[in-house]
N, C-alpha and C positions, 0 to 999 in steps of 0.2 A: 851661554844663553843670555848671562847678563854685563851688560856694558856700563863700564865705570867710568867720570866723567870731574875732572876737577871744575869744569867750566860749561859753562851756556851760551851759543852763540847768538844775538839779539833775531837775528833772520827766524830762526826757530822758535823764540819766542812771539813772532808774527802769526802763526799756523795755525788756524784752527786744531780741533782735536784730528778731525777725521782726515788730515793730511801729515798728522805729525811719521806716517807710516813712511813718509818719501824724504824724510831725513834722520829718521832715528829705525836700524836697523830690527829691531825688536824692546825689552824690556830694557828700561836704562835706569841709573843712579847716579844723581849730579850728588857733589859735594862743592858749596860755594860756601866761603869763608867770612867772616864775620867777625865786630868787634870781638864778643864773648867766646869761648872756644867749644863750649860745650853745644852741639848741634839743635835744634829742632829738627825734629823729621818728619816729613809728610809724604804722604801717599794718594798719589791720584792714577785716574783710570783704570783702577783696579775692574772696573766694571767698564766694556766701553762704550757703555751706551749712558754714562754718566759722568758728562763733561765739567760740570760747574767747577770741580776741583782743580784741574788744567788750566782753566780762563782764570781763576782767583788767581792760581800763582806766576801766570804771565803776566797777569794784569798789575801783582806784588811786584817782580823782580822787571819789569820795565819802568814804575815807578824808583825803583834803585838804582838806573841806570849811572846815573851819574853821583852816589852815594853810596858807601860802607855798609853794611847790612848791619846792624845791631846787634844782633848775634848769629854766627856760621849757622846754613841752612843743608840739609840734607833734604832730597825730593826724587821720588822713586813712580817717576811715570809706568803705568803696567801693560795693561794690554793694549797698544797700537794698532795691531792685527784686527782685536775686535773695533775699536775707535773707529778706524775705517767705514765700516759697515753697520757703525752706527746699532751692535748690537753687543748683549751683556757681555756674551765667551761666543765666539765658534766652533763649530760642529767638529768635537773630537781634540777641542782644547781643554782645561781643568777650570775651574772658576777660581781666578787667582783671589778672591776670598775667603775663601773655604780648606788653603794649604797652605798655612803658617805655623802649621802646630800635626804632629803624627808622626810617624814613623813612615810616608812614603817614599819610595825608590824611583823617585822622578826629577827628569832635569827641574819643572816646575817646583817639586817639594827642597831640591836642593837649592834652587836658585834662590828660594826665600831665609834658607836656614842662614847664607851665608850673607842676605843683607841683615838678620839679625846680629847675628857674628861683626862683622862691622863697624855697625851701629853700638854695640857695646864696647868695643877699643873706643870708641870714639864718644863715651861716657855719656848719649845721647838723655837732654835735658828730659824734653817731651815728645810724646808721638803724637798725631792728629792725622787721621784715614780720612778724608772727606769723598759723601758719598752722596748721591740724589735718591728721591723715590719717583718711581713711576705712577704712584697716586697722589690724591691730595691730602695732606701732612702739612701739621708747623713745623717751622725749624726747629729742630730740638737737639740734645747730644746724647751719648749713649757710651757708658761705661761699664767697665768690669769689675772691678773693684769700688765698693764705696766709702773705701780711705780718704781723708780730706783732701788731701792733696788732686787727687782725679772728684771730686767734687768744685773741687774751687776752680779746675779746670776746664770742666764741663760747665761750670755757670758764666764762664768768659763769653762764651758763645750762646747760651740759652737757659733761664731758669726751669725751661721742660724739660725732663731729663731722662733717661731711660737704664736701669740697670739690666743686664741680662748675663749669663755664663753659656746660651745655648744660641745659632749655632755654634761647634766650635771650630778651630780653623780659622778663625777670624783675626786680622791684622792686629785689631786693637791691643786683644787677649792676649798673642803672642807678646807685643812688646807693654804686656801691663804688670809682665815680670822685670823689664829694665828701666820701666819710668812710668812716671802717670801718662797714661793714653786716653784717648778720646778719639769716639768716633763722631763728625758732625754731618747729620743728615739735611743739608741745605735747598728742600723742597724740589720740585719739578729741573730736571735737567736744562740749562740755560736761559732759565726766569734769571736779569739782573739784579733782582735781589737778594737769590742765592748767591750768585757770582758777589757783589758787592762784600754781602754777609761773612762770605768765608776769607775774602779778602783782607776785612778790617781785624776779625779774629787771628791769622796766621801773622798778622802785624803785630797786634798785640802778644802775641805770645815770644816774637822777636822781642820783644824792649823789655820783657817778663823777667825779673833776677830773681826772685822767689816766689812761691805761695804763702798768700798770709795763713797766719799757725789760729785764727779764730773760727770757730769748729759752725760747720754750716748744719741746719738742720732743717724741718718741713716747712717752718716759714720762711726760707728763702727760696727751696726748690720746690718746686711740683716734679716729684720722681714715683715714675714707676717702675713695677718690677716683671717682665718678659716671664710669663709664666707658663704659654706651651705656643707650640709651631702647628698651623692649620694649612694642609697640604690635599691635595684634590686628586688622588691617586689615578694609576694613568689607564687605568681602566675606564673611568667614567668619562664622556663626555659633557662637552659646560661647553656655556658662554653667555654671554649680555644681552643677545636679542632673543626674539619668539622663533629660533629653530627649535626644529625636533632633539632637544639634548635631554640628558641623562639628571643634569643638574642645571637649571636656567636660573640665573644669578641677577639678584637686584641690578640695573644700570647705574643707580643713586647709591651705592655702599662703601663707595671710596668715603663719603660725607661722613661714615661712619668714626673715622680715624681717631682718634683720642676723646671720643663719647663716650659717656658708660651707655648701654643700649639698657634696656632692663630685661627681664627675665622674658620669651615668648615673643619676642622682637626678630622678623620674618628678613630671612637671609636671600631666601631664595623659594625655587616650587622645584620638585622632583617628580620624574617620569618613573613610571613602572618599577619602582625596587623600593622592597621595606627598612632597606638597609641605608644607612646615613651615606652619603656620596662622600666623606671628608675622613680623612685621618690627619686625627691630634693628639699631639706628646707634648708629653711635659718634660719638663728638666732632667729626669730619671729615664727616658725615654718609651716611658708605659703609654700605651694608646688609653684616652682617655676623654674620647669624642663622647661616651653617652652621657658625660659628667658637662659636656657643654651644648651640645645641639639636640634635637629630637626631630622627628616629624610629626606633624597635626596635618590633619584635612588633606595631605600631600606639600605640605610648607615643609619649610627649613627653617628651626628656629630656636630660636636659645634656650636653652636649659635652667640657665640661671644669669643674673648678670654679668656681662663682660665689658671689658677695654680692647678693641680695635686698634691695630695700627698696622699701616703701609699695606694696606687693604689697595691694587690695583685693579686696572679694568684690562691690561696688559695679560691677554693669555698668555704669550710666552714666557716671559717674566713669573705666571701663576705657574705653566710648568716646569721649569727647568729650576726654580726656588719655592714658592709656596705662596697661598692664597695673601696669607695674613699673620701676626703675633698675637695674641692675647695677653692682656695682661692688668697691675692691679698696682692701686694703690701700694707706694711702699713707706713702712715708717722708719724715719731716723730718728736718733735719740736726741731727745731736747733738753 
């Protein structure tokens, strides 16, 4: 399923994302080499309806054309298939975010063990997943650990920072056991400022020989911490405009993203049920919706204060992965 690759031919680094499916037979893994020998490793299209990470690293390794790379790069283009069609996974393929970590009996679940496998012979320095959202978000990064080292990493790319352990399956997570990882979330798919953004970061982390050992703490990052998953169960029907739905959802609530809202702050209006339209889990994965929303009048509306993030307006996107994260201030030690 996965093709290994010591090299990159410049042609293909011409291609858009959605055409890379007519030269790259499915999931591939280049290994290019580099002053230093310990690799970076990046991962794009994991999702493929989220190109920024692709164009950075074309946009990197045609800048290198004709120069040495600073330090050997590893880069694990993913799903092609969905790329194409311009959508996250298709119908009756696995979300190659979500299996890097478990016990499945899938070419997908093997395919990923053995690029960790790999990646470890090959004593990989750092990992970095770049990823887009389909709402409106700052750039920020997103860590698993918040060991200094994946801190000082995560502040290369953004003093906003996001800690989470949930969901799991996630690329980062998997390799935050062989190195500091980072996930960078580089706003809106194919805005050049995410492209640009992710580009000068994967640069910087080429010419990177260590992490400074000076321990970062709240006044350097604004970090929060991912404290439950809000998912729209697939019973109820939603959406953005004035149909007849089940749950009729702010059009303005992407604005929400990294706002504290305060307590009674209206989500949405609900049709005919006394029952909240959302389920949400927290880190232990206990349903734990009446601790965040309520209904009044027939609103939808906060229980208590929250933090928003990657809140879209993208139904598909809301079903196949989930509304939104919540989440909270986190402190580090000063």
């Amino acid at each position: 399923m996965l093709t290994v690759l010591d090299s990159i031919n410049d042609d293909i680094l011409l291609l858009p994302a959605e055409q890379l499916y007519s030269r790259l037979s499915g999931p591939t893994l280049i290994h290019l080499q580099g002053r230093r020998k310990q690799p970076v490793f990046i991962s794009v299209l994991l999702h493929g309806n989220e190109h920024t990470g692709w164009e950075a690293v074309r946009k990197l390794l045609l800048d290198y054309t004709e120069r040495k790379l600073p330090r050997s790069l590893s880069v694990f283009i993913g799903n092609v298939q969905a790329a194409r069609y311009g959508k996250r996974f298709l119908d009756g393929q696995a979300d190659f975010n979500r299996i890097w970590q478990g016990n499945g009996d899938t070419p997908e679940y093997r395919m990923m063990q053995q690029i960790q496998d790999e990646m470890k012979c090959r004593d990989v320095f750092i990992s970095i997943d770049i990823h887009n959202n389909t709402g409106k978000n700052p750039h920020y990064a997103c860590v698993n650990k918040t060991e200094n080292d994946f801190l000082q990493l995560g502040i290369l790319f953004s003093r906003t920072m996001v800690y989470f352990i949930r969901p799991l399956g996630v690329q980062s997570m998997a390799f935050a056991d062989l190195c500091p990882a980072v996930t960078v979330e580089c706003g809106l798919s194919g805005d050049i400022s995410g492209i640009d953004h992710a580009c000068e970061f994967v640069n910087a982390c080429l010419h990177l020989d260590q992490f400074p050992h000076r321990q970062l703490g709240n006044r350097d990052i604004d970090l929060y911490h991912t404290v439950a998953t809000v998912k729209i169960p697939g019973e109820y029907r939603f959406g953005f405009d004035h149909q007849d739905y089940d749950l009729w959802l702010d059009s303005e609530i992407e604005y929400f993203n990294f706002r504290e809202l305060p307590m009674g702050t209206t989500i949405g209006k609900i049709a005919g049920s006394k029952e909240i339209p959302l389920s949400v889990t927290n880190e232990q994965g206990t349903d734990v919706s009446q601790d965040y929303f309520s209904i009044i009048d027939s609103r939808l509306v906060t229980s208590k204060p929250i933090i928003p993030a990657m809140i879209t307006l993208d139904t598909e996107v809301i079903r196949k992965d989930c509304l939104c994260y919540l989440m909270e201030h986190y402190p580090l030690p000063q």
